[in-house]
N, C-alpha and C positions, 0 to 999 in steps of 0.2 A: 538468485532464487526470488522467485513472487513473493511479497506480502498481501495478506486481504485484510481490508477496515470493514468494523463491523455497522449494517447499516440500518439496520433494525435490530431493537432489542429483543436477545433470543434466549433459551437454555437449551445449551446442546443438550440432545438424547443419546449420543452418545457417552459422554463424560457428564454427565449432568451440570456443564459448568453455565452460570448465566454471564452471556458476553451483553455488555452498555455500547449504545451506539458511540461510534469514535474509537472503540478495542480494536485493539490488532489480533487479529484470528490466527491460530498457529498454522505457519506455510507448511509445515512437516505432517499434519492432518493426510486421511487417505484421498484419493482422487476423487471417486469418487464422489466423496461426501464434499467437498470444495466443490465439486461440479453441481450436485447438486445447491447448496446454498447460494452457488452465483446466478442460478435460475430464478424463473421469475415462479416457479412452483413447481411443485414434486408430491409424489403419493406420500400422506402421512404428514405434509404442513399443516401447521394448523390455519383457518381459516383469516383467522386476522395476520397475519402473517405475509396470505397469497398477493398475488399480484406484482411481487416485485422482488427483486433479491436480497437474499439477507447479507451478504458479504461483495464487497467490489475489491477488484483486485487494483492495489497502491501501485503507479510507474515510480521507477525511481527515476529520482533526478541525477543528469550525467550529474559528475561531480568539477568543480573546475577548475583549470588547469594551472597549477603556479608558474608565471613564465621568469623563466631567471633575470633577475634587474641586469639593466644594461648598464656598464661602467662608465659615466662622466668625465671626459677629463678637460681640466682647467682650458685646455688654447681646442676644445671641441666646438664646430659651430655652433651645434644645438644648444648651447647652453645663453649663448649671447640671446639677447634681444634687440 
């Protein structure tokens, strides 16, 4: 599922909530309204606002991979120097 940071300080018109630049925008929001916010303008922004988007959608990072420790044993070459 997308996450979006918020990148302009905004109050939704929808829910009247005010998101601070750095919020995470809820991903469960309608399309929509995500659509428009990742634009750089839409009917009914207000003017200080236009020009750029108010929300950018967060990549997540792969997550990384635990790889199982290799077992050492005493007469193994690897271990000599």
């Amino acid at each position: 599922m997308s996450k979006y940071q918020v990148m302009q300080k905004f109050q939704d018109k929808d829910t009247g909530k005010t998101y601070d630049i750095g919020d995470l925008y809820p991903s469960n929001s309608k399309k929509n309204r995500i659509k428009a916010l990742l634009g750089e303008d839409h009917e009914g922004r207000d003017s200080r606002l236009s020009g750029k988007p108010i929300i950018s959608e967060v990549k997540d990072e792969p997550k990384e991979k635990k790889l199982p420790k290799k077992e050492v044993k005493a007469d193994d070459d690897t271990t000599r120097d």
